[in-house]
N, C-alpha and C positions, 0 to 999 in steps of 0.2 A: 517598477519599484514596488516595492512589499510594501502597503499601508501599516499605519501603525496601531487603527482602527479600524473595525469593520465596517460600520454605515455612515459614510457621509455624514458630517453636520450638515442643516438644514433647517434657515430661518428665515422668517420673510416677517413684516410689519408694512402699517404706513401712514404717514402723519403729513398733516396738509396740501394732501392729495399727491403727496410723491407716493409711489407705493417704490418696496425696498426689497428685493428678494438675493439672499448668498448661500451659497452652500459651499463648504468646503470638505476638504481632506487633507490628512498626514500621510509623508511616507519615509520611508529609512534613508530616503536622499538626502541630497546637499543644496536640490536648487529651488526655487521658487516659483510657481508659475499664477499668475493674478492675471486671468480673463473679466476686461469688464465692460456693460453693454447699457447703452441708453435707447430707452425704448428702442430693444431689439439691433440697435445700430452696433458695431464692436469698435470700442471706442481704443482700442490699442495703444494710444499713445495711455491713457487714464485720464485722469480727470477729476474732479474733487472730489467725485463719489468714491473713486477708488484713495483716495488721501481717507476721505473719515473713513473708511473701512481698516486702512492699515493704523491711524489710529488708536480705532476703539479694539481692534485686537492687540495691540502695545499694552494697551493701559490694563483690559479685563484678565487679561493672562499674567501679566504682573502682579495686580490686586488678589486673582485668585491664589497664585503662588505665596504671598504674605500671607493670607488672610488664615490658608492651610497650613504653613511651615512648611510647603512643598521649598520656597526661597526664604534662607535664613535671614536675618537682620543685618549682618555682618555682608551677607552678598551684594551687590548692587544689582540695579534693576535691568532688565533683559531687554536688549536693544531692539528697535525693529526688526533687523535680520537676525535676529537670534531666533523670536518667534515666528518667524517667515523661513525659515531655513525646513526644508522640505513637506512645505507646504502645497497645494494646488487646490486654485479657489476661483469661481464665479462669482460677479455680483455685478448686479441688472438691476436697475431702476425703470418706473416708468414716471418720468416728468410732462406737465400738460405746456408747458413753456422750454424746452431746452436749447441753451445758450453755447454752443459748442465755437471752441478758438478756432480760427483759421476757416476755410473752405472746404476741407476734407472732412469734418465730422468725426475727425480722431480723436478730440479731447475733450471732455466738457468741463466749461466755466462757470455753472450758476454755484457762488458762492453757500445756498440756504441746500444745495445737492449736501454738501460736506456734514454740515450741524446733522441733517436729516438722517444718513445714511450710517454717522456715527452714534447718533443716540436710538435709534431703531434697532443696527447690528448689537450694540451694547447691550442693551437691554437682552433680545434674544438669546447672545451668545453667553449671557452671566445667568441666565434661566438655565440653560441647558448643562454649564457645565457644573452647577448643582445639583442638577437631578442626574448628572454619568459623572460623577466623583471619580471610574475608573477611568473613563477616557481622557479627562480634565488633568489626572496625576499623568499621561501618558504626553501630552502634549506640553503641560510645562516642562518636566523633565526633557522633552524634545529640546525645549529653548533652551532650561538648562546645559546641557550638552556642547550645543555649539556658543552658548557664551563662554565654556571653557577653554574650548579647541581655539577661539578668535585670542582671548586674553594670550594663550597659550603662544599661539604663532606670534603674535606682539613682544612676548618675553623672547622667543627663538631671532624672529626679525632684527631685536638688538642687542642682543648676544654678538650676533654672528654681523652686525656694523660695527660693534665694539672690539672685534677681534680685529676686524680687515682695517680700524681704522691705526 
């Protein structure tokens, strides 16, 4: 798939010794792909690291969209998979305690992973897309996009129940 962007985002922080490292990309897709690793493990199922990350990308691409007029007043605001819609993104922590569910290491559970990982990425990702105002307009209008197409097949979905009913 064609990125939408040429260089990767790329941010890292870290706060009470978690350290927080994501980088991401855009591309003209449709699907999502969120790789995420604790200290180096691939934690594939996720894990709260990867919750505050889809979080704090929720909230910062929203804000920015307001805050620019990129999303008017009258719009509502861009769902998770709105702004995850042709998205593909790492994010790797290194925790000095992690708390992982189950036996396989596929998930992790330390609650203070989430706050961390979401006001760290925040932080980062509302630096950055201040300082590339063009990539920033290219990414919401990504989300913009597919909140249309979703709304859109919603109106067709019951159209087309309201016929056959």
């Amino acid at each position: 798939k064609q990125p939408i962007h040429e260089e990767p985002v790329y941010v890292e922080g870290s706060k009470d010794g978690i350290q927080v490292e994501v980088s991401l990309q855009y591309n003209e897709g449709y699907t999502n792909n969120i790789y995420s690793f604790t200290n180096n493990i691939h934690t594939y199922e996720g894990g709260t690291h990867e919750v505050g990350f889809k979080t704090a990308l929720t909230r910062v691409i929203n804000d920015y969209g307001r805050k620019n007029s990129i999303l008017k007043d009258a719009d509502s605001n861009l769902t998770g998979e709105d702004v995850r819609e042709g998205l593909t993104a790492i994010v790797s922590i290194k925790h000095p305690n992690p708390q992982f569910e189950g036996q396989t290491k596929t998930k992790l559970g330390n609650s203070e992973a989430r706050t961390i990982t979401e006001s760290v990425f925040s932080e980062a990702f509302e630096k950055f897309l201040l300082e590339n105002p063009n990539v920033a307009r290219k990414i919401v209008e990504k989300g913009t996009m597919a909140a249309r197409a979703r709304v859109a097949a919603k109106k067709a979905r019951e159209l087309t129940r309201r016929k056959s009913a």
